[in-house]
N, C-alpha and C positions, 0 to 999 in steps of 0.2 A: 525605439523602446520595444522589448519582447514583450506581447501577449501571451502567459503561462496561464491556463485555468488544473487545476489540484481536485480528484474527483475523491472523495471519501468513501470508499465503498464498501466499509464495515457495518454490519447490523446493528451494532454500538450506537451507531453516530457520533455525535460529541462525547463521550464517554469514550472512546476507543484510542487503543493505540495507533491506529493510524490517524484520527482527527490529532495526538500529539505530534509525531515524528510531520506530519503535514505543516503544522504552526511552527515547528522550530525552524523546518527548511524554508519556512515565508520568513520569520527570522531573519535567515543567515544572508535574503537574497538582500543586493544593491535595489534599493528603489528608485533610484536613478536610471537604473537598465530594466527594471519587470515592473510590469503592469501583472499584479496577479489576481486571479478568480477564484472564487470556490466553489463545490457543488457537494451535495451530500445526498448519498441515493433513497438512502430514508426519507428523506425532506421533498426528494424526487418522485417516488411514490406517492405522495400527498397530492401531488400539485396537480394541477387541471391543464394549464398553459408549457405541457413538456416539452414540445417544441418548440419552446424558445430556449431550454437551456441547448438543446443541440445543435440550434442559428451561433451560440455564441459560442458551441466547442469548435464548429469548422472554423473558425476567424483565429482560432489561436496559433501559434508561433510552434507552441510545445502544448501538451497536457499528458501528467501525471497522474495515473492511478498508484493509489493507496487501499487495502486491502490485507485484511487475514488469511492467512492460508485454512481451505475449507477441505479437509479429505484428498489433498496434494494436489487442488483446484484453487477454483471459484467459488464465494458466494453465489448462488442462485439468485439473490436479490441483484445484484452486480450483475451477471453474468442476463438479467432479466433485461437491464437497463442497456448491455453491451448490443443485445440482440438487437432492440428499438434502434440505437443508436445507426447501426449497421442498415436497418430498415428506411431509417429515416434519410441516409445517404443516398440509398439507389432510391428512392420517391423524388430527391432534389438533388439530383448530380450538381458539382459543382463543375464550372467553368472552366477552360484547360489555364486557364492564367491563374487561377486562387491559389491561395498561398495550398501546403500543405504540411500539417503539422507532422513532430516531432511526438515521439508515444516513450515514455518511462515509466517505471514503476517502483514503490516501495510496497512489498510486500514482508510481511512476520509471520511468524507462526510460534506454538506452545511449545517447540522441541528448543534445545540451548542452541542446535547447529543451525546456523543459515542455508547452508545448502540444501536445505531440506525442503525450500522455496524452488530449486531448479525448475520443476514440471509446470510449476503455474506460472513461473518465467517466459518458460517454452509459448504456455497458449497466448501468451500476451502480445511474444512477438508476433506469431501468426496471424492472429488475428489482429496487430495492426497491418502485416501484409494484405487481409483480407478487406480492410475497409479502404486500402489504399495511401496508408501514412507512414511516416518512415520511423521505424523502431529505433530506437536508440541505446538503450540499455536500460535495466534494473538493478532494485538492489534486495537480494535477500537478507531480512534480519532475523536472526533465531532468539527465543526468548522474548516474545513479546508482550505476554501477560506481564514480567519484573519489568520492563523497560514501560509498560503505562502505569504500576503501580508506583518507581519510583522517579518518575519523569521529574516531580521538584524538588525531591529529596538526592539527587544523583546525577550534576549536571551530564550531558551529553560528550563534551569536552573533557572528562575526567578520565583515568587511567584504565578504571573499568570497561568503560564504554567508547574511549579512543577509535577502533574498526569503525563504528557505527558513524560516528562522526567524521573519523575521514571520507567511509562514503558518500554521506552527504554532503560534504564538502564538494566531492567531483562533482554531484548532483548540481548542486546551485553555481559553480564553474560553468558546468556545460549550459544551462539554462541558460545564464547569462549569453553566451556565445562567445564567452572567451576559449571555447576548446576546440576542434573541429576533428581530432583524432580518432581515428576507434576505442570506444570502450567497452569491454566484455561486463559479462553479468560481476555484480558485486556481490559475494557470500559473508556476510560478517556475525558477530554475536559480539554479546559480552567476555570480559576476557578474567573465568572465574573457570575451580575444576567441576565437571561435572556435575561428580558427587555432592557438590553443595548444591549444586543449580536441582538437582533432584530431591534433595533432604529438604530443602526449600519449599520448592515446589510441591509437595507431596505436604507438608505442613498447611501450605496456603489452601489447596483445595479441601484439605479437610476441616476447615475452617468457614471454606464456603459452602460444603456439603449438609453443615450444623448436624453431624451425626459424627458418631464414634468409629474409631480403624475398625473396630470390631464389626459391626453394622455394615461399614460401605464393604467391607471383605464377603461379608453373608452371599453366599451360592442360593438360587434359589431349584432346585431338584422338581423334578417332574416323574412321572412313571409313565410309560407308553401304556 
């Protein structure tokens, strides 16, 4: 049986579109074949005893990070947690016999396009080469704010959101170990035009802004 541990690395936490797109791919897996984990970096930052979640990520088979895309990056929070993590490895090298895991990732971002995850794809692979684990692939997903607002009103499986679910599909394929192929980065979205996903979008935030177009438009001028 595969040992998969799933890192939540959104500032969110449970609220986040990654704590969703995370639960559905534990979902989709065979429990039969995956023993899965979880870890949440929020939750992580609290804790006193961090080196023991990083005893239990060397032991894994695979682990995925999950994660918003932050300025074509990292969370700093995440990116806090990656450092220790890397820290904590050369303090405790591991044995030339331990296993070594498999590194994926699901990352989203605010724009409709997935490929707009590329660059923090990039660092993810590196920096699994950097700790020593074998990258596997990602998957970028565009529009992740609509995909956690309608995560139960709009199954994942549906015509909309079709891409996103085939990814994950490959995702919990390859976890499982039924795959051994290469696979390249995955770029998906929802499958809507633009112009709605922006009219949309621009309706939602002004909603969350609780001020008028007129207001969030306000310039604020200075004189030298």
């Amino acid at each position: 049986m595969n040992k998969v541990c799933f890192i939540n690395g959104s500032p969110r936490g449970k609220n986040s579109a990654s704590k969703g797109l995370i639960d559905k791919v534990m979902e989709m897996l065979d429990v039969q074949k995956i023993q899965s984990h979880e870890l949440s970096v929020v939750e992580w930052n609290k804790k006193n005893a961090k080196e023991e979640d990083f005893e239990l990520m060397r032991t894994m088979d695979a682990i995925v990070f999950a994660f918003p895309l932050y300025v074509d990056a990292i969370p700093s929070s995440l990116l806090e947690f990656m450092y220790a993590f890397h820290e904590h490895l050369i303090k405790h090298p591991c044995p030339k016999d331990c296993k070594v895991p498999k590194v994926y990732s699901i990352i989203n971002n605010g724009f409709i396009e997935g490929k707009q995850n590329i660059n923090a794809l990039q660092i993810m692979a590196h920096y699994s080469a950097r700790i020593g684990f074998i990258w596997r692939f990602g998957i970028g997903i565009g529009a992740g704010e609509f995909i956690r607002e309608t995560m139960e009103v709009i199954p994942l499986s549906s015509k909309l959101k079709q891409g996103i679910y085939k990814g994950l599909t490959i995702l919990t394929t390859d976890l499982e170990g039924q795959s051994e192929k290469e696979q390249s980065n995955i770029m998906t979205n929802p499958s809507m035009p633009k112009f709605i996903f922006t009219a949309a979008a621009s309706r939602h935030w002004l909603k969350e802004a609780k001020i008028s177009r007129k207001a969030l438009s306000r310039r604020v001028w200075s004189e030298a």
